[in-house]
N, C-alpha and C positions, 0 to 999 in steps of 0.2 A: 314302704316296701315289705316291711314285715308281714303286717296285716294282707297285703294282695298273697303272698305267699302263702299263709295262712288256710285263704279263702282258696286256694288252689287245694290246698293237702285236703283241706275239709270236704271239695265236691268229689274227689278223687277216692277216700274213704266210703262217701254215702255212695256214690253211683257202684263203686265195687262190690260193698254188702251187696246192695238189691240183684247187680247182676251177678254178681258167686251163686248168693242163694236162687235165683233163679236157672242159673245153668246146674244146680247140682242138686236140686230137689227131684229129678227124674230117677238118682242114683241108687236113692235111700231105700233102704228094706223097707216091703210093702207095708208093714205094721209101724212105720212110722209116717207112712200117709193117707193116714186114716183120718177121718173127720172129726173124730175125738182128740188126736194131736196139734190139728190143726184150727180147732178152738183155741184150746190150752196155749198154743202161740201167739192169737189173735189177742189172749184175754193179758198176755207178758206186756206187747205191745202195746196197747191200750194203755196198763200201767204208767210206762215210760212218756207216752204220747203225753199223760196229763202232766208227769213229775216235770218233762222237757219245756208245757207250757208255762211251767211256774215260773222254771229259770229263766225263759228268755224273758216272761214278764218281770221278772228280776234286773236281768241283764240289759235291757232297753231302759229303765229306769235310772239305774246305775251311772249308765252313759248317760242320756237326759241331762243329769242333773253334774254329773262333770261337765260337759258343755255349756251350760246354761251358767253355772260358780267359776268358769274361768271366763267366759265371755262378762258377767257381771265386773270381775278384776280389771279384765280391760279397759274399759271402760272406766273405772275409778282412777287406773292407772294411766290412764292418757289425760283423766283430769290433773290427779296428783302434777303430773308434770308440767302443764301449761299454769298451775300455782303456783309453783316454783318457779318457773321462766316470769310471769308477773312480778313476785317477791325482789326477784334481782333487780327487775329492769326498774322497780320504785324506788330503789336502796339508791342506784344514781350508777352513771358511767363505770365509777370503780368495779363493778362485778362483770361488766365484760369479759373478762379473763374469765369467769368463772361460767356464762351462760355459751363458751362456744363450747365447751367440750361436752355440755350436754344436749345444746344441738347436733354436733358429731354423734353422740350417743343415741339421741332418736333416731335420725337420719340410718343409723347401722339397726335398729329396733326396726321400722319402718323395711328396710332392704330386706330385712330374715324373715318377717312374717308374710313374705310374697310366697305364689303358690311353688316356685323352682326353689325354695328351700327344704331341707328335710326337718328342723329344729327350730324353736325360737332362741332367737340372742338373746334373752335372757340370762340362761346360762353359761356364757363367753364371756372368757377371761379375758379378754380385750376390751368387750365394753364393759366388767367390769372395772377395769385401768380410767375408761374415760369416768366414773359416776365417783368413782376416790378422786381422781382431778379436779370434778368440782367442790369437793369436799377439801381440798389442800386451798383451793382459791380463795376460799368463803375462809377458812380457817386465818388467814394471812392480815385480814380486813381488819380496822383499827375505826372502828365507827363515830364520826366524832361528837354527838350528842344522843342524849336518851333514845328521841326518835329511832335514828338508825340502829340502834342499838336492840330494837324490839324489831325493826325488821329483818334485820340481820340473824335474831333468836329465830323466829319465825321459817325463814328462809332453812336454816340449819334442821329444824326440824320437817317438813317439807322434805326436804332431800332423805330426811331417815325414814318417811313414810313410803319413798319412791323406792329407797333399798329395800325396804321390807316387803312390799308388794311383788319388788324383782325376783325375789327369792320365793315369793308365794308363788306366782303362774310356773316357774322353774320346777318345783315341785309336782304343783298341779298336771303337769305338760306331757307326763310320763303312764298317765292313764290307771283307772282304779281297778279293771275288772281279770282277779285272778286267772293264772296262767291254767293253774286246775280246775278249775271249775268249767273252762273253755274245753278242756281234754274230757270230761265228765259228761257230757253235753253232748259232746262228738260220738262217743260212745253211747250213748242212749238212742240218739239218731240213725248211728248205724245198725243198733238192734231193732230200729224200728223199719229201717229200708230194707233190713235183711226180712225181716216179715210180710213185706209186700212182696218180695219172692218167691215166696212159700204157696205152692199147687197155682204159682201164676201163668195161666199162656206164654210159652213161650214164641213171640212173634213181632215184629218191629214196633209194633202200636205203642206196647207194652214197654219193650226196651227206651225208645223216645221217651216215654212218659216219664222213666226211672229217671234217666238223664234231664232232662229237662228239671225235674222235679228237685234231684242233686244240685244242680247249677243256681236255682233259684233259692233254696236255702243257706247255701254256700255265698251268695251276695247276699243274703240280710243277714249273716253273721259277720261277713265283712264289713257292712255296712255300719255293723252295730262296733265292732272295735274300734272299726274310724272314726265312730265320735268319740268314743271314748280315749281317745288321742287326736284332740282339735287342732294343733299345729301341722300338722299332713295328712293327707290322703285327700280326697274327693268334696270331705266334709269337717272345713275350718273353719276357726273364727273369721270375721272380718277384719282388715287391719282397718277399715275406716276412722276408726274412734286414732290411733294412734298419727295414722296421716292426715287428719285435722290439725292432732295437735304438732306434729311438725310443721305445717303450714303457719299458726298460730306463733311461734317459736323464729320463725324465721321473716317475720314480718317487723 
Protein backbone atom coordinates (compact mmCIF):
# COMPACT_ATOMS: atom_id res chain seq x y z
CA UNK A 1 0.00 0.00 0.00
CA UNK A 2 2.90 2.15 0.81
CA UNK A 3 4.65 1.78 -2.49
CA UNK A 4 1.01 2.37 -4.60
CA UNK A 5 0.87 5.59 -2.72
CA UNK A 6 4.21 6.36 -3.47
CA UNK A 7 3.70 5.76 -7.15
CA UNK A 8 0.79 8.20 -6.83
CA UNK A 9 2.76 11.18 -5.10
CA UNK A 10 5.61 10.55 -7.70
CA UNK A 11 3.22 10.83 -10.96
CA UNK A 12 1.42 13.78 -9.33
CA UNK A 13 5.10 15.65 -8.70
CA UNK A 14 6.36 14.74 -12.47
CA UNK A 15 2.99 15.56 -14.37
CA UNK A 16 2.85 19.03 -12.25
CA UNK A 17 6.53 20.23 -12.94
CA UNK A 18 6.05 19.74 -16.81
CA UNK A 19 2.52 21.33 -16.56
CA UNK A 20 3.57 24.50 -14.06
CA UNK A 21 6.47 24.89 -16.25
CA UNK A 22 4.56 24.82 -19.26
CA UNK A 23 1.65 26.91 -18.17
CA UNK A 24 4.02 29.70 -16.87
CA UNK A 25 6.84 29.80 -19.28
CA UNK A 26 4.51 32.29 -21.33
CA UNK A 27 4.85 34.66 -18.16
CA UNK A 28 8.65 35.18 -18.04
CA UNK A 29 10.42 38.34 -18.95
CA UNK A 30 11.45 38.16 -22.62
CA UNK A 31 15.10 37.85 -21.80
CA UNK A 32 14.52 34.76 -20.14
CA UNK A 33 13.16 33.13 -23.36
CA UNK A 34 15.79 33.59 -25.35
CA UNK A 35 17.43 30.63 -27.08
CA UNK A 36 20.51 31.04 -25.06
CA UNK A 37 18.50 30.33 -21.79
CA UNK A 38 16.88 27.74 -23.06
CA UNK A 39 20.12 25.81 -24.06
CA UNK A 40 21.54 26.40 -20.79
CA UNK A 41 18.12 24.56 -19.42
CA UNK A 42 18.29 21.84 -22.00
CA UNK A 43 22.07 21.31 -21.19
CA UNK A 44 20.81 21.22 -16.78
CA UNK A 45 18.68 18.64 -17.99
CA UNK A 46 20.55 16.50 -19.87
CA UNK A 47 22.88 16.54 -16.68
CA UNK A 48 20.36 14.94 -14.53
CA UNK A 49 18.85 12.68 -17.42
CA UNK A 50 22.21 10.85 -17.24
CA UNK A 51 22.89 11.19 -13.31
CA UNK A 52 18.90 9.78 -13.00
CA UNK A 53 20.08 6.84 -15.37
CA UNK A 54 22.58 5.82 -13.13
CA UNK A 55 20.44 5.58 -10.25
CA UNK A 56 17.64 3.64 -11.61
CA UNK A 57 20.38 1.49 -13.20
CA UNK A 58 21.35 1.27 -9.58
CA UNK A 59 17.96 0.95 -8.14
CA UNK A 60 16.66 -2.04 -10.41
CA UNK A 61 19.69 -3.78 -9.44
CA UNK A 62 19.42 -3.34 -5.84
CA UNK A 63 15.95 -4.68 -6.04
CA UNK A 64 17.12 -7.73 -8.44
CA UNK A 65 19.13 -8.89 -6.24
CA UNK A 66 16.86 -8.57 -3.00
CA UNK A 67 14.34 -10.49 -4.79
CA UNK A 68 16.35 -13.00 -6.21
CA UNK A 69 18.49 -13.59 -2.05
CA UNK A 70 15.14 -13.85 -0.53
CA UNK A 71 13.45 -16.11 -3.12
CA UNK A 72 16.95 -18.12 -2.93
CA UNK A 73 15.98 -18.27 1.38
CA UNK A 74 12.82 -19.62 0.51
CA UNK A 75 13.51 -22.13 -1.01
CA UNK A 76 16.31 -23.37 1.51
CA UNK A 77 13.87 -22.65 4.01
CA UNK A 78 11.11 -24.81 2.84
CA UNK A 79 13.96 -27.43 2.46
CA UNK A 80 15.24 -26.63 6.02
CA UNK A 81 11.82 -27.72 7.20
CA UNK A 82 10.82 -30.78 5.40
CA UNK A 83 14.62 -32.10 7.15
CA UNK A 84 13.35 -31.56 10.16
CA UNK A 85 9.85 -32.99 9.59
CA UNK A 86 11.96 -36.27 8.07
CA UNK A 87 14.54 -36.14 11.31
CA UNK A 88 11.37 -36.53 13.76
CA UNK A 89 9.32 -38.79 11.92
CA UNK A 90 12.87 -41.31 11.95
CA UNK A 91 13.46 -40.64 15.63
CA UNK A 92 10.00 -42.75 15.95
CA UNK A 93 6.38 -41.98 17.28
CA UNK A 94 7.71 -40.08 20.43
CA UNK A 95 8.14 -36.72 18.39
CA UNK A 96 4.64 -36.35 17.27
CA UNK A 97 4.10 -33.96 20.00
CA UNK A 98 6.69 -32.23 18.58
CA UNK A 99 6.20 -32.29 14.50
CA UNK A 100 2.27 -30.99 14.92
CA UNK A 101 3.10 -27.67 16.00
CA UNK A 102 5.40 -27.29 13.26
CA UNK A 103 2.96 -28.37 11.03
CA UNK A 104 0.53 -25.64 12.66
CA UNK A 105 3.59 -23.48 12.11
CA UNK A 106 3.82 -24.00 8.12
CA UNK A 107 0.38 -24.19 7.63
CA UNK A 108 0.19 -20.23 9.45
CA UNK A 109 3.72 -19.60 6.88
CA UNK A 110 1.90 -20.98 3.98
CA UNK A 111 -1.73 -18.74 4.83
CA UNK A 112 0.62 -15.32 5.30
CA UNK A 113 2.49 -15.57 2.17
CA UNK A 114 -0.95 -15.67 0.02
CA UNK A 115 -1.42 -12.53 -2.14
CA UNK A 116 -4.48 -11.05 0.65
CA UNK A 117 -1.67 -10.72 3.20
CA UNK A 118 0.27 -7.58 3.60
CA UNK A 119 3.52 -9.35 5.60
CA UNK A 120 5.19 -12.54 5.87
CA UNK A 121 4.72 -14.62 9.33
CA UNK A 122 7.73 -14.81 9.64
CA UNK A 123 7.82 -12.17 11.93
CA UNK A 124 4.62 -13.10 14.21
CA UNK A 125 4.92 -13.64 17.60
CA UNK A 126 2.42 -16.41 17.40
CA UNK A 127 4.35 -18.62 15.11
CA UNK A 128 7.04 -17.75 16.92
CA UNK A 129 5.12 -19.56 20.05
CA UNK A 130 4.61 -22.60 17.72
CA UNK A 131 8.72 -23.03 16.49
CA UNK A 132 9.70 -22.60 20.70
CA UNK A 133 7.02 -25.50 21.09
CA UNK A 134 8.83 -27.57 18.99
CA UNK A 135 11.79 -26.90 20.67
CA UNK A 136 10.28 -27.64 24.36
CA UNK A 137 9.10 -31.14 22.71
CA UNK A 138 12.32 -32.15 21.24
CA UNK A 139 13.90 -30.87 24.59
CA UNK A 140 11.74 -33.22 26.92
CA UNK A 141 12.91 -36.63 24.81
CA UNK A 142 15.06 -39.11 26.67
CA UNK A 143 16.57 -41.11 23.65
CA UNK A 144 17.17 -44.48 24.55
CA UNK A 145 20.30 -45.46 22.60
CA UNK A 146 23.25 -43.87 20.85
CA UNK A 147 21.21 -43.98 17.61
CA UNK A 148 18.49 -41.80 18.59
CA UNK A 149 20.53 -39.91 20.28
CA UNK A 150 22.36 -38.47 17.12
CA UNK A 151 19.11 -38.07 15.60
CA UNK A 152 17.70 -36.41 18.17
CA UNK A 153 21.36 -34.02 18.00
CA UNK A 154 20.51 -33.59 14.34
CA UNK A 155 16.95 -32.75 14.70
CA UNK A 156 17.79 -30.04 17.48
CA UNK A 157 19.99 -28.48 15.11
CA UNK A 158 17.73 -28.50 12.10
CA UNK A 159 15.17 -26.50 13.98
CA UNK A 160 18.17 -23.88 14.86
CA UNK A 161 18.93 -23.62 11.14
CA UNK A 162 14.83 -23.14 10.56
CA UNK A 163 15.10 -20.25 13.37
CA UNK A 164 17.88 -18.72 11.92
CA UNK A 165 16.56 -18.51 8.38
CA UNK A 166 13.17 -17.23 10.05
CA UNK A 167 14.78 -14.37 11.15
CA UNK A 168 16.88 -13.87 7.90
CA UNK A 169 13.70 -13.49 5.36
CA UNK A 170 12.11 -11.21 8.43
CA UNK A 171 14.87 -9.03 8.12
CA UNK A 172 15.28 -9.29 4.36
CA UNK A 173 11.20 -8.69 4.03
CA UNK A 174 11.53 -4.99 4.77
CA UNK A 175 13.30 -3.87 1.47
CA UNK A 176 16.97 -2.40 0.97
CA UNK A 177 16.45 0.73 -1.28
CA UNK A 178 16.86 3.99 0.85
CA UNK A 179 13.91 6.37 1.63
CA UNK A 180 16.52 9.35 0.25
CA UNK A 181 17.70 8.32 -2.51
CA UNK A 182 13.94 7.67 -3.66
CA UNK A 183 13.25 11.56 -2.78
CA UNK A 184 16.64 12.36 -4.77
CA UNK A 185 15.45 10.83 -7.83
CA UNK A 186 12.14 12.32 -7.64
CA UNK A 187 13.68 15.54 -7.77
CA UNK A 188 15.98 15.16 -10.52
CA UNK A 189 12.87 13.86 -12.51
CA UNK A 190 10.89 16.73 -11.85
CA UNK A 191 13.61 19.05 -12.93
CA UNK A 192 13.79 17.25 -15.93
CA UNK A 193 9.76 17.23 -16.74
CA UNK A 194 9.89 20.69 -15.76
CA UNK A 195 12.44 21.20 -18.83
CA UNK A 196 10.14 19.57 -21.21
CA UNK A 197 7.96 22.61 -20.32
CA UNK A 198 10.10 25.04 -21.15
CA UNK A 199 8.97 27.14 -24.82
CA UNK A 200 6.75 23.97 -25.17
CA UNK A 201 3.47 24.25 -27.34
CA UNK A 202 1.01 24.67 -25.41
CA UNK A 203 -1.88 22.25 -26.73
CA UNK A 204 -3.37 18.98 -25.73
CA UNK A 205 -0.96 16.69 -27.76
CA UNK A 206 1.59 18.05 -25.61
CA UNK A 207 -0.24 18.01 -22.24
CA UNK A 208 -1.17 14.10 -22.88
CA UNK A 209 2.23 13.33 -23.64
CA UNK A 210 3.45 15.04 -20.26
CA UNK A 211 0.71 12.96 -18.45
CA UNK A 212 1.20 9.91 -19.99
CA UNK A 213 4.79 10.21 -19.75
CA UNK A 214 4.41 10.90 -15.74
CA UNK A 215 2.12 7.99 -15.32
CA UNK A 216 4.58 5.57 -17.01
CA UNK A 217 7.65 6.52 -14.99
CA UNK A 218 5.61 6.67 -11.90
CA UNK A 219 4.83 2.70 -12.46
CA UNK A 220 8.37 1.70 -13.03
CA UNK A 221 9.33 3.33 -9.85
CA UNK A 222 6.48 1.48 -8.35
CA UNK A 223 7.28 -1.35 -9.85
CA UNK A 224 10.86 -1.09 -8.82
CA UNK A 225 10.02 -0.74 -4.94
CA UNK A 226 7.71 -3.59 -5.16
CA UNK A 227 10.36 -5.84 -5.77
CA UNK A 228 12.25 -4.55 -3.59
CA UNK A 229 9.59 -5.57 -1.02
CA UNK A 230 8.68 -9.30 -2.23
CA UNK A 231 6.08 -10.18 0.29
CA UNK A 232 3.31 -7.59 -1.25
CA UNK A 233 2.41 -5.70 -4.07
CA UNK A 234 1.87 -7.09 -7.57
CA UNK A 235 5.38 -8.66 -7.48
CA UNK A 236 6.06 -11.55 -4.84
CA UNK A 237 7.87 -14.36 -4.11
CA UNK A 238 6.15 -17.66 -4.92
CA UNK A 239 4.86 -19.49 -1.91
CA UNK A 240 5.21 -22.80 -4.05
CA UNK A 241 8.53 -23.93 -2.45
CA UNK A 242 6.88 -23.55 1.08
CA UNK A 243 3.23 -25.27 0.11
CA UNK A 244 5.17 -28.26 -1.23
CA UNK A 245 6.73 -28.49 1.80
CA UNK A 246 3.51 -28.32 3.94
CA UNK A 247 2.08 -30.96 1.74
CA UNK A 248 5.28 -33.05 2.44
CA UNK A 249 4.75 -32.53 6.27
CA UNK A 250 1.30 -33.46 6.38
CA UNK A 251 1.59 -36.77 4.46
Amino acid sequence: MREALLGVAIFVCLAGASLTSLLIHGRFPPHHRQDDTSAIVRLAANLFVVMTSLVLGLMINSAKNTFEAIDHNLHAYATDLILLDRSLRQYGPETQAARQPLIAYVQRVVDATSPSQQSPIVANRLSELLLDNVGDQLSVLTPPDDRHADMLRDARQQLQKVIELRWVLAEQSEGAIPGALIALLVAWLMLIFASFGFRAPCNATVVATFVVSAALVAAALYLIMDMDIPFSGPIQISPAPLERALAELKQ
